[in-house]
C-alpha angles and dihedrals in degrees: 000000000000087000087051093055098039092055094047077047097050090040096050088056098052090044086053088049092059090049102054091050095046089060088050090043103120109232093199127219111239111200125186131174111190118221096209127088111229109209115130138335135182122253093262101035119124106220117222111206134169120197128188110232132188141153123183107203108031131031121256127249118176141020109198128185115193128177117203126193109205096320096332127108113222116157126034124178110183119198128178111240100197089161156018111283148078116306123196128194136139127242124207123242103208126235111224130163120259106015114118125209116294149136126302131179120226115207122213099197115189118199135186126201084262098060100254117146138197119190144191135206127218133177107221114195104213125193134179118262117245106211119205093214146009126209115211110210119215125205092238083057100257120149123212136186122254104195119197110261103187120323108324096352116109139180158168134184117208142133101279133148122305071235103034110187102199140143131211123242121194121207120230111265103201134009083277094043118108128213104254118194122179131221138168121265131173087358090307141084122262140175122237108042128067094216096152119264116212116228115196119212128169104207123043089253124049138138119261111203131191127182115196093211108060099015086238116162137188144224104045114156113237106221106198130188115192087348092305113114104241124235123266118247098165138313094288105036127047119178143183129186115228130167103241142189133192116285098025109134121223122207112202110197133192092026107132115236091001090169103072097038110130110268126223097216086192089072104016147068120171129241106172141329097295106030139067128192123223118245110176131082121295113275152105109310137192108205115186118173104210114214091197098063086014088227129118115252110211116209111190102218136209092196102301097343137079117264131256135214108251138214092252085048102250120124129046152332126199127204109215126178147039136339097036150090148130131255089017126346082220102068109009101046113167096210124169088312106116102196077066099052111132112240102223117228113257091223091174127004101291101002116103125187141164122195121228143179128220109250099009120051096013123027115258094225118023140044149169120164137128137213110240136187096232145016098274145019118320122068112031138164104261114176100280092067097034121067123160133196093212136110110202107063130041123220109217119247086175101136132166090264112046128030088220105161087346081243111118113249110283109011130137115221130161109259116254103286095007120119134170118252111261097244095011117133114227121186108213109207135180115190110192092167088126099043143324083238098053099043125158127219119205134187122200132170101217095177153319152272145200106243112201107260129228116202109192133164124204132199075334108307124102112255119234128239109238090169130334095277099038122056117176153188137198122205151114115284129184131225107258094020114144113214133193128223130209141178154107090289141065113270096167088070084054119117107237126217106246083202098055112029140008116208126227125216086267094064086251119143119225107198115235101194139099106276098266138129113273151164130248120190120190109217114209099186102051084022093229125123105232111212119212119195095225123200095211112308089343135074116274123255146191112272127201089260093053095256118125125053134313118216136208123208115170151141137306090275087066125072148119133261080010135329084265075087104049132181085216087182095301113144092210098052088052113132119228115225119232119244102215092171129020102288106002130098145197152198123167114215133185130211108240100010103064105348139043119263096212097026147031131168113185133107139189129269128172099238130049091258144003130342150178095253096329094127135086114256125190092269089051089050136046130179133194086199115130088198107049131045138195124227121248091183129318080258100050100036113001091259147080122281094269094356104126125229141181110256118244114284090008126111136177116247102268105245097004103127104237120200121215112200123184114200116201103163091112088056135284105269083053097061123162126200131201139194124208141178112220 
């Protein structure tokens, strides 16, 4: 009990203590007296003031301006105030659309290390600005003129892209004035950022209009289906949802050259030029038409999802994997990447197909895809639901627990010496009328058609078709050998690979790797040749002393000409490096063109694909870089054990060509990798 009283004692004397000093804690007086005189700025504008501050008993802490429109606080510079004196800064009067000129009020706030604030009140008349010009910036760097048409309504009228990326750039307009550009973001235009926006003509020469006022801008394609303007997915993809029967046309109105668009004859029969007619079961569609490979992607839909193959067999069934795509496997694989997976057409209740043509939308000589039940991982057909009659192709019973044909289940792979005819027209259907679980898979060539032919001669020997976008040859080259090349195309418009060949005044290649065999595919579509280091009649890979090939797979921020031709994870997309000496080897890659400028995400393996350990991990690679970092795990470092990445607040110089070298001389397990600017 005496402890009891003597803490309430000692407590209530503290209590007291604070107290006391509390009552003789000086509150302070701030004083300021601005310098400026605060009448009238421009949106955009960013506002210098000095103001005079002082307080005699406690010292400052913080000079705040703050502009207010109506209520709202807009605009908020902070400066420390550690001492009597005049402070200067600026504060930004923000540019938004729709809002005339008007009146503002701009807030001094003083206040001391005690809290106590002074403030001052200033009205602030604030006008839009009337540029005399506008300057329209293109993605291939062009700069174009804007004139004033009347007050905030700007133009020009040029050649530009059927699909022109381009942002806007103001000009100041006084010594306070700021340089605004606008840019889309989230579907609409903003100021502030110079994301590019994508303007749609129909003809090479059309007229791109911008009003500052309203952010209104001209020309943007309408892309109409049955007379509805269709959503925006992106620049490229626009998409409606629409329940749909056999027979229902579909009139697809403001797509440039319609008429030639690849067709799907699974779900299409043409009309006329403009309209197609449906030709799969009744049911709930997704129909996008994609700009980029100008076709009409068919989803089948279960509400706003993607539909699902059911017990009783209705529904749908989805192709994933390699060797596949519509309307090119070229340049439209669908990979392992799910979101890609092709929906196959439900011809008759239960029966699924999806029509291909060798070389072109299916590789001749190599597959490996699988049927799913869904867009996406999760039920699939393994070999125990899956049988086929056919020949000509082999469905994997490979499980965990036995080796069986050494295919994964439910793979579909060519036989050993089979090979689809290059043109020929094959139906892939999948009847599941007895079952889901007894379904059967069935391959037919229905016909054929002409592929365009490239003939195409290099260093002197006739390059060989793989498929009607890919010609190749395979043969020894020296280091320093200068080839020819020779065809019914334009090679001189070709990109060349810095890593594999440099190119003379007279169009001629002189070959920059180690002497070797290798293969050289001449790709139609992204018109590069793509050169692959071979070991005999395979590809070539790492061996124990560092000799071989080293290979890179990564995600869709890598790829060759452009990351419009990604690797996106995809083995057989992976790029072989060039070993311009013994051991070391090289790939040049350029922000902005084929990789990323704030982020990548790939890493080296020693074959052109995956592999049981036959990758190199953190412990196996070390860099000196202050740019580039290697993963040591998404939970130690945020990548991949081995994946690379750009370190935090770093970013690689946009359009500077970087080399990557891997050394290896000192073993492959000692690796050491360098960055460098060219």
């Amino acid at each position: 009990m005496k402890l009891y009283k003597k803490l309430l004692f000692g407590l209530a004397g503290i209590f007291a203590l604070y107290a006391c000093n509390d009552d003789d804690l000086a509150k302070g007086n701030p004083q300021m007296n601005p310098r400026t005189e605060f009448g009238s700025a421009m949106y955009g504008d960013s506002l210098s003031f000095t103001v005079s501050v002082s307080d005699s008993d406690v010292p400052l802490s913080t000079l705040k301006a703050q502009l207010y429109f109506t209520e709202d606080l807009v605009s908020e510079t902070v400066i420390r105030t550690q001492t009597d004196g005049e402070y200067s800064g600026k504060i930004f009067i923000p540019y938004y659309p729709d809002i005339a000129d008007g009146t503002a009020v701009l807030k001094l706030v003083l206040q001391n290390i005690n809290f106590t604030v002074t403030e001052k009140e200033y009205d602030l008349n604030v006008s839009r600005p009337d540029f005399s010009y506008l300057t329209l910036v293109t993605e291939e760097g062009e700069e174009y003129r804007m004139d004033r048409i009347e007050k905030y309504q700007y133009a020009v009228t040029d050649k530009f892209e059927l699909k022109q990326k381009a942002y806007i750039r103001t000009s100041p307009t006084s010594e306070h004035g700021n340089e605004l550009v606008f840019g889309l973001e989230n579907g609409k235009i903003v100021e502030g950022i110079t994301d590019y926006i994508t303007f749609s003509g129909v003809t090479s020469t059309y007229t791109i209009s911008f009003n500052t006022l309203s952010y209104e801008a001209s020309p943007f394609a309408k892309y109409m289906l049955n007379g509805v303007e269709m959503e925006r997915v992106d620049d490229d993809n626009y998409q409606m949802d629409l329940s749909l029967s056999p027979g229902d046309e579909l009139e697809f109105e403001g797509f440039v050259g319609f008429d030639s668009w690849w067709l799907d004859v699974d779900f299409f029969e043409k009309v006329n030029e403009t309209t197609l007619k449906f030709l799969p079961l009744k049911g709930d569609y997704r129909i996008t038409a994609n700009l980029k490979h100008e076709y009409i992607l068919v989803d089948r839909m279960n509400g706003d999802n993607f539909a699902t193959l059911q017990a009783d067999g209705s529904g749908a069934i989805w192709i994933i994997g390699e060797g596949i795509g519509k309307p090119s496997a070229s340049t439209n694989a669908v990979g392992w990447t799910t979101e890609k997976g092709l929906c196959m057409a439900e011809v008759s209740e239960g029966i699924y197909q999806t029509t291909v043509v060798g070389g072109q939308s299916i590789h001749a000589t190599s597959i490996n895809f699988k049927f799913f039940d869904q867009k996406g991982w999760g039920d699939e057909f393994g070999h125990t639901r899956l049988t086929t009659p056919n020949t000509n192709i082999v469905i994997g019973n490979k499980t965990d627990d036995e080796k069986g044909n050494d295919i994964d289940s439910g793979n579909i792979v060519l036989a050993e010496d089979e090979s689809f005819d290059l043109g020929g027209i094959y139906v892939i259907q999948v009847d599941v009328t007895n079952g889901i679980n007894s379904a059967v898979l069935t391959v037919t060539k229905t016909g054929e058609v002409e592929l365009p032919a490239l003939e195409a001669y290099f260093d002197g020997d006739k390059m060989e078709a793989v498929d009607a976008d890919n010609y190749k040859i395979e043969k020894e080259f020296t280091q320093g050998q200068v080839i020819s090349v020779e065809g019914n195309t334009d090679f001189d418009s070709w990109w060349i690979d810095p890593d594999f060949f440099t190119k003379g005044s007279d169009g001629k290649l002189t070959f920059l790797p180690l002497d070797g065999t290798y293969r050289v595919t001449a790709n139609t579509v992204w018109n590069y040749f793509r050169v692959e280091a071979m070991d005999g009649d395979e590809l070539a890979t790492l061996q124990s002393d560092g000799t071989g090939a080293i290979w890179i797979i990564g995600d869709e921020e890598i790829g060759k000409p452009s990351m419009d031709n990604a690797i996106d994870w995809g083995p057989e997309r992976g790029l072989c490096m060039a070993q311009h000496s013994p051991k070391k080897y090289q790939i040049t890659l350029v922000p902005g063109e084929n990789i990323m400028a704030h982020s990548i995400n790939f890493k080296f393996y020693y074959q052109k694909g995956w592999g049981n350990n036959q990758e190199f991990t953190g412990s196996d690679l070390t860099t000196d870089s202050d740019i580039v970092f290697i993963g040591l795990g998404d939970h130690i470092n945020g990548r991949g054990d081995g994946n690379l990445g750009i370190i935090e607040e770093k970013t690689l110089t946009s359009y500077k060509p970087y080399v990557f070298t891997l050394d290896v001389s000192n073993g492959i397990h000692n690796a050491v990798l360098t960055v460098t600017e060219k």
